[in-house]
Each structure stands twice: as C-alpha cells, then as structure tokens.
N, C-alpha and C positions, 0 to 999 in steps of 0.2 A: 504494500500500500504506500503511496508517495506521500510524505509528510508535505503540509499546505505551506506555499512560499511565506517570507517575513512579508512583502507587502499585504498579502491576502488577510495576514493576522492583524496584521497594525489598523487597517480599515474595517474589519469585520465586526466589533466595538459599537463604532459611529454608527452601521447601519441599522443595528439591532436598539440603540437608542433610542435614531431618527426614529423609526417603526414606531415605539413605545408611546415618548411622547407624543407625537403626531397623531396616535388612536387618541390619546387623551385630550388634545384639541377639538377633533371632530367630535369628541362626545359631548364634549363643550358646547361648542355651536350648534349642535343639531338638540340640544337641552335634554340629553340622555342623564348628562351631569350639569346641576346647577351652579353656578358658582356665584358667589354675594355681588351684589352691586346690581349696576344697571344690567339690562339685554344687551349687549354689544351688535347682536343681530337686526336690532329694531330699523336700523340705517337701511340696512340693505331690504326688508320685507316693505319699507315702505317708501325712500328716498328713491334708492337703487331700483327697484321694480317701478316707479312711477317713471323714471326716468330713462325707464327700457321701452314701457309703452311708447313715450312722443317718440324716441328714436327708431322704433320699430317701423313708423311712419316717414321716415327717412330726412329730418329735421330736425335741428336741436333745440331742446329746453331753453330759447333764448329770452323767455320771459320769466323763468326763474333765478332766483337771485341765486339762490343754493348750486346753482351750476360753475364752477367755477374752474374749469378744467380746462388745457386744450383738447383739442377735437380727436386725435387717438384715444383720449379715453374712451372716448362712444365703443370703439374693439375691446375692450375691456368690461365695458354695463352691456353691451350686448353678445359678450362670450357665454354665458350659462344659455343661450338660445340654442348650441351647438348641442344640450342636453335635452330634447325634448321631454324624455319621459320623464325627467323630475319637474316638480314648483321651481320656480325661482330662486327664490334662497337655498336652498338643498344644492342646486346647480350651481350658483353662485360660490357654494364652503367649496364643493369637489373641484371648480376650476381654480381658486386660491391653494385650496392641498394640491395639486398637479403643478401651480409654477414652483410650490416651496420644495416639490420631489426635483424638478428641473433646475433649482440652482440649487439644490444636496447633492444631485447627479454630477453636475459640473464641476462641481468645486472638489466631488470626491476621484474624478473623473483626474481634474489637473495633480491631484496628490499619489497617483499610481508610480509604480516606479523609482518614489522616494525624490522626484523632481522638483517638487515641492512640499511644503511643511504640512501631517495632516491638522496641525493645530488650528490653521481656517476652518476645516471643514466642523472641527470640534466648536468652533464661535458659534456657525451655522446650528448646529445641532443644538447647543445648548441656549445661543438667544432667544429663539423662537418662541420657546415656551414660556422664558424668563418675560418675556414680552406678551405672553399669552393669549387668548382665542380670538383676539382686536385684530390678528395681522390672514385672519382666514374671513373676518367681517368687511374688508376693506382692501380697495384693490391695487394697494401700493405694494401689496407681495408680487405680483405681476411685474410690476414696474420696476423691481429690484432684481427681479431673474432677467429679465432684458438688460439692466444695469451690468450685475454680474458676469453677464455670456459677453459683454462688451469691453469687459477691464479684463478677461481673460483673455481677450482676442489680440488684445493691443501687442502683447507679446511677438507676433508673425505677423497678423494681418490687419494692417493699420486702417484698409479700406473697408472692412467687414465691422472693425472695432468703432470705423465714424459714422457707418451705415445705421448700427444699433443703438449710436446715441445720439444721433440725428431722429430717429425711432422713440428711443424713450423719451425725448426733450418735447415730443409731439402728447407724449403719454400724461408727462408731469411735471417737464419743464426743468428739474434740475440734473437728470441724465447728462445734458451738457458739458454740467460741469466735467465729466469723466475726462476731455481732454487735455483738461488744461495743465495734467504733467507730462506733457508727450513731450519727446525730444526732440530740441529744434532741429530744423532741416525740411529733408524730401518726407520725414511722417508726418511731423506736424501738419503739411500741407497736405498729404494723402489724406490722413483721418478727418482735421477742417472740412476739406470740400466736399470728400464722402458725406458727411454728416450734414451739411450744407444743403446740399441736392438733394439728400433723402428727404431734410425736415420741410424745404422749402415745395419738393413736387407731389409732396403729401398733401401738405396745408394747402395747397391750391386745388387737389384732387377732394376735400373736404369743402372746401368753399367753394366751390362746382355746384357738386353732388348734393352737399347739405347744408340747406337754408339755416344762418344761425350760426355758424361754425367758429365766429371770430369772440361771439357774445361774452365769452368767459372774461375777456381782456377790461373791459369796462365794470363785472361786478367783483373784481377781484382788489380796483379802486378803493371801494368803501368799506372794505374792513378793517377792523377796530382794533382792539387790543384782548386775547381770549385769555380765561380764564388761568391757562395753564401755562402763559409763557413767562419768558422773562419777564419781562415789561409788566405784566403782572400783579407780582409779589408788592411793587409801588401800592397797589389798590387793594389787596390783600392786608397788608401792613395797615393801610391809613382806614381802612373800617374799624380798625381800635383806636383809634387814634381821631372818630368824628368826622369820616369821610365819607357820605351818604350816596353813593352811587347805585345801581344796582348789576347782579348777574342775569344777563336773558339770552336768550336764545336769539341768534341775529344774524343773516348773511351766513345759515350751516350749520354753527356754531354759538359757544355758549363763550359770551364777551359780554365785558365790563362796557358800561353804560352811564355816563355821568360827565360831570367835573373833571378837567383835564385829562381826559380818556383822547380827546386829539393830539394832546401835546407828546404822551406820552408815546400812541403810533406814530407818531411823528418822528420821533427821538429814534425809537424801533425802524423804522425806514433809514436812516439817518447811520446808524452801525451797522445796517446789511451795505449801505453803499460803502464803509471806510472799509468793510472787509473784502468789498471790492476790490476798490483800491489798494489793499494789502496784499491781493492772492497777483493784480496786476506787477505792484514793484515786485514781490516774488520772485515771478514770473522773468522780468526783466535782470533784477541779477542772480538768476538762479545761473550754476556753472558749470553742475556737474547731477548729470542724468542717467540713473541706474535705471537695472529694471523692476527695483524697487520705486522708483521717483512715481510711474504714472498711478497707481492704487493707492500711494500713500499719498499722494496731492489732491487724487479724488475725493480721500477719504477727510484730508483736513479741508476743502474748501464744502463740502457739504456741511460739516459740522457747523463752520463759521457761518452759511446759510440758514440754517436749521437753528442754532443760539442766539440768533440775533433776529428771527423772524419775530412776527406781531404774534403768530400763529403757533405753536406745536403740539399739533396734535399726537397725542400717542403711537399713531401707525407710522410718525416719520420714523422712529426710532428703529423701524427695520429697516429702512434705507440704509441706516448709521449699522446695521449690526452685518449685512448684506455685503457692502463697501470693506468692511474691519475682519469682516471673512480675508476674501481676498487679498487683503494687507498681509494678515498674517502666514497665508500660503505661501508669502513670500521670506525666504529663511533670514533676507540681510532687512524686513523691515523690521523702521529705527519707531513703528509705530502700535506696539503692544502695551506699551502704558497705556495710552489714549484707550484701545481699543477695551482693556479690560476695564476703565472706570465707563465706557458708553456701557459696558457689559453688566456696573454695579448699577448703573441709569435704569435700564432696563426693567426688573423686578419693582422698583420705585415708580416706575410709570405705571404699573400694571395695578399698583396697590392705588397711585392716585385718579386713574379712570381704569376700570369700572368700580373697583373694588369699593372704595374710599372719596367718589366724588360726590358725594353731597356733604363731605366734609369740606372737600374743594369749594365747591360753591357755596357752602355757609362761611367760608374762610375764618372757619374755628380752628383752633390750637394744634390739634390732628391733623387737617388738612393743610393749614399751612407751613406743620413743618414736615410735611412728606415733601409738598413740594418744590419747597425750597434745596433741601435736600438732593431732590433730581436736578434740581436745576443749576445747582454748583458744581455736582458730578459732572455734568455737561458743559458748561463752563473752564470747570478745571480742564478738563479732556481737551477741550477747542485751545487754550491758552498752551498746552503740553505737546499739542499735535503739532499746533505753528512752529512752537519754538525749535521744537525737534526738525521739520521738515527744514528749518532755516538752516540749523547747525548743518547740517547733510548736505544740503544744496549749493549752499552760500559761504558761511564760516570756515569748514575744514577745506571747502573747496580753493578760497583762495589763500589759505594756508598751502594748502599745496603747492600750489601756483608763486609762493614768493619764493625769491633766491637766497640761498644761503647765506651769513652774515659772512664777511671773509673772515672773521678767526675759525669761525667752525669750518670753514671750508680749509683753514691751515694744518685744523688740529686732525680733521679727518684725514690729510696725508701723512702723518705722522705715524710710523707704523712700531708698534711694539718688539 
C-alpha cells in the first residue's frame, strides 16, 4: 500500500475543517440552527428577492434608494435564478457556499506542491466562520472569489489578472484596487488596460441593455454616517454625553441621524481621499516589487478603504479576510500581523451584528465597547499594514540602493 504524499497530508486538515464548518453555516442560514440576534437572512428574503423581480424584467431598481451597486451586481441578485427548483433565498445561501468552495479550491489549489504557504488557505478556512453566517447572506463572498482568482492570477497572467478586476470593480467597485501593486513596466500596463476594457465594455453593454444601470452613482451620494463605522463611535460616545440624535434605518442601512452627522461624513470622505493620496505617493516611490508586493498592496489599500469609509458593514470584513488569505500564501509576506488582528476583527464583528446589535444601536456600554474594540483592531491593522508595506517597498529599498561609506568600503578590503 503506498503511504499518502507530505503534500496530500498537510492539506487534508483544511479540507475536513472547510467541510465542518461550512455544514454549520448553512445550518445557520437555512434556520436549522438559531443563532441570537437579528435574521441575517431577512436582506436577502426580502431586499434581494425584491430586487431580482424588477431585474428579472431587464431594468434596474433605479428608483430605489437601497440600490447602490454597480451594474454587475445584477449577475450576482440574479444568480440563484440559475436554481430553479429552490425559493430564492435557499438558492441564494447555495450560490454564496459555491463561491466560498471556489476561492477554498483556489487558494488550496495554489498551496499544492509546497509553492506556496498552506497558512492562507488556513485564514480562509478559519475567517469564514469567525465572521459567520453574514458572508452566505450577502453577496460580497462572490465578489471576493472573483477578487481572489485575480490576485492569484497576477502571478503569470497579468491580462487575465486585469480582466477579473476590471470584472469585480463592475461587481463592487473596490476589486480595482487589486492593481495597484503590480510592477511597473509592460504588466502594469497589461493588467491596466485589461481591466480597463473589460470594466469599460461591460458598463456600456449594461447601459444598453438595462435601463437604470448608472443609478447607483447618485444614491451612493447621500449616505451618512452608519452605525458601525469609525466615524461613529463620535455619536456613540456623545449620547452620554447629551447628544440627541437618533439611529434609523436610511439609504440600506442603519445611520446616525442628527447634529453634525454631515460634518462628521464629511471628515469620513475627507480620510478615504488622504489614503488616496497615500496609496498614490506609495505608489510613486515605491522601489522595489516582489511577488509579495501585489496581494500585500491589495490587501493594505483595501483596509485603508474599508477604515476610513462612512460605511462598514460586517460582510466587508470578508473582503479583508479573502485579500489576507492570499497575502499569506505568500511565504516572504511582511503582512501576517495585519492579517491576524483583521482575523481578531473578525469574531468582534460577528458578536456586534447580528449577535449584539441592539446593543449597537442603543449604544449602551456592551455595545459600544464591542465596537470600539473592532474598530481599533482595524485601525491598528490599517496603520501596521502601511507601515510595513513602506519598510519593504521604500525604506530597505533605498537602503539598498545607497553606496557604501568609503571606510566600510576600506575596511571591507582589508583581509584577515
């Protein structure tokens, strides 16, 4: 009998995990097993299904506010059609567990052979559930296997790699970000234009075909400041403090509503563009490009996206655990701090929606130090990811790059 190779054993583990928890998700979602808090499913039985009807009719929801997507998402609210014989939501959990089997398969897929590290795939395996039955209710698991198949790609085929996040950026808009650590030259501009063509002959093929298709662009304008983000805990804090606003439901989502609630998105707008402009000077003297550089630049300009939004809703955090996969497949990334506090983030989000969010939004003492909590994890993480991606890029680089002092250049001919 032939004993089973080392690769076969080192992945054999992960698969039997995936398996485990992933039954325990769907049992989740389909309310086999209750879990405390809200429904996490009630989005999708009744946002998501309403919004497959107009789509079904080949036009977008462009009189709802709640729409706030680009127009690939429509492939996404109208893939559970691909199941007739289930409801909609049933269809809907089974096409979110099939992307989350597709980037396990991938990621398990690049760690064969010992080529890569399988401790990605163990991120994979293990955020999922830390992040729990939210990322099978909501179809930014989709959006992150698209992600994932594109930051694996960049490796060989840079034109496949731009194609998929020309693709995702149609999905959800921050897919894009995936190139921005390509290395200068003939890829940058392969993956660019790829990407370019894809998202530009899409959105034209959408704005054809279906009426409405741009609509998101204008209601994505007027949102506020939600419950759960940074920007937040300001209004969180100051209800003790005689700060009479209130929490409602608004544009999707559950946002703070009152007094200085524009200054405050305001400020929020105002650090997504400095980390702009951070990931730009980056970019500009960054000097030295591994093939560590492009997943670990993904991974820190989403963060900086995602910490500084008006918005964070709990499903971003797969994006961040999806991204921190892939970092870590990679044996020389300098970015496994970061990834393990999004990992400590993770569990903390799950406990402050569904579990704990009317703690949330009474912003009592529970709730608001769960969320505070996540929100520093997150923070710390975004600050640790920069500064590391600097050192690698930038710092040691042009260390490298200076010349010897001449004594040490004396003393090093001096031979013993």
């Amino acid at each position: 009998m032939m004993a089973s190779s080392p690769t076969g054993s080192r992945l054999r583990l992960p698969i039997v995990v995936w398996a485990l928890t992933r039954a325990f998700l769907l049992l989740c979602v389909f309310r086999v097993l209750v879990m405390p808090g809200s429904d996490v499913s009630v989005d999708i039985k009744v946002i998501y299904q309403g919004w497959y009807g107009v789509l079904s009719t080949g036009v977008f929801p462009f009189d709802d506010v709640t729409w706030q997507y680009p127009p690939a998402a429509a492939l996404a609210v109208l893939a559970p059609g691909l199941l007739p014989f289930l409801d909609y939501a049933p269809a809907f959990f089974v096409v979110c567990f099939a992307a989350d089997a597709a980037a396990f398969g991938m990621l398990l897929y690049a760690a064969r052979g010992g080529r890569r590290s399988v401790h990605g795939v163990w991120v994979w395996v293990a955020g999922v559930p830390l992040l729990g039955p939210i990322v099978y209710a909501r179809y930014d698991v989709m959006v992150t296997a698209v992600a994932v198949a594109g930051l694996l790609a960049l490796g060989r085929r840079a034109r496949l790699a731009g194609a998929l996040a020309g693709f995702g950026a149609l999905l959800k808009i921050w897919p894009v970000l995936l190139l921005v650590g390509v290395e200068r030259g003939p890829r940058t501009r392969t993956a660019w234009t790829s990407a370019l063509v894809t998202a530009v002959v899409m959105a034209m093929m959408f704005a054809v075909a279906m009426p409405g298709a741009l609509a998101f662009l204008t209601f994505q304008r007027d949102r506020g400041t939600e419950v759960e983000s940074l920007g937040s805990l300001v209004f969180h804090l100051g209800r003790h403090f005689g700060w009479h606003g209130r929490a409602r439901l608004h544009y999707g989502s559950v946002e703070f509503l009152g007094r200085h609630v524009h200054a405050v998105s305001a400020l929020a707008l105002l650090l997504s563009l400095v980390a702009f402009g951070w990931l730009v000077f980056w970019r500009m003297r960054a000097r030295r490009f591994t093939a560590c550089t492009p997943s670990d630049a993904a991974f820190t300009a989403v963060l900086l996206f995602t910490t500084t939004s008006r918005v964070i809703s709990p499903q971003y955090v797969i994006w961040l655990i999806g991204l921190g996969a892939v970092c870590v497949t990679m044996r020389g990334s300098r970015q496994r701090l970061p990834v393990l506090l999004m990992l400590l983030a993770a569990p903390l989000t799950q406990l402050e929606f569904p579990i704990w969010f009317h703690h949330v939004v009474a912003s009592d003492k529970l709730g608001v130090a769960t969320l505070t909590l996540r929100n520093a994890l997150l923070v710390a993480a975004t600050v640790v990811s920069c500064a590391r991606l600097w050192r690698e890029t930038v710092t040691e680089a042009e260390r490298t790059d200076e010349p010897e002092p001449p004594a040490e250049r004396a003393s090093a001919l001096v031979t013993p």
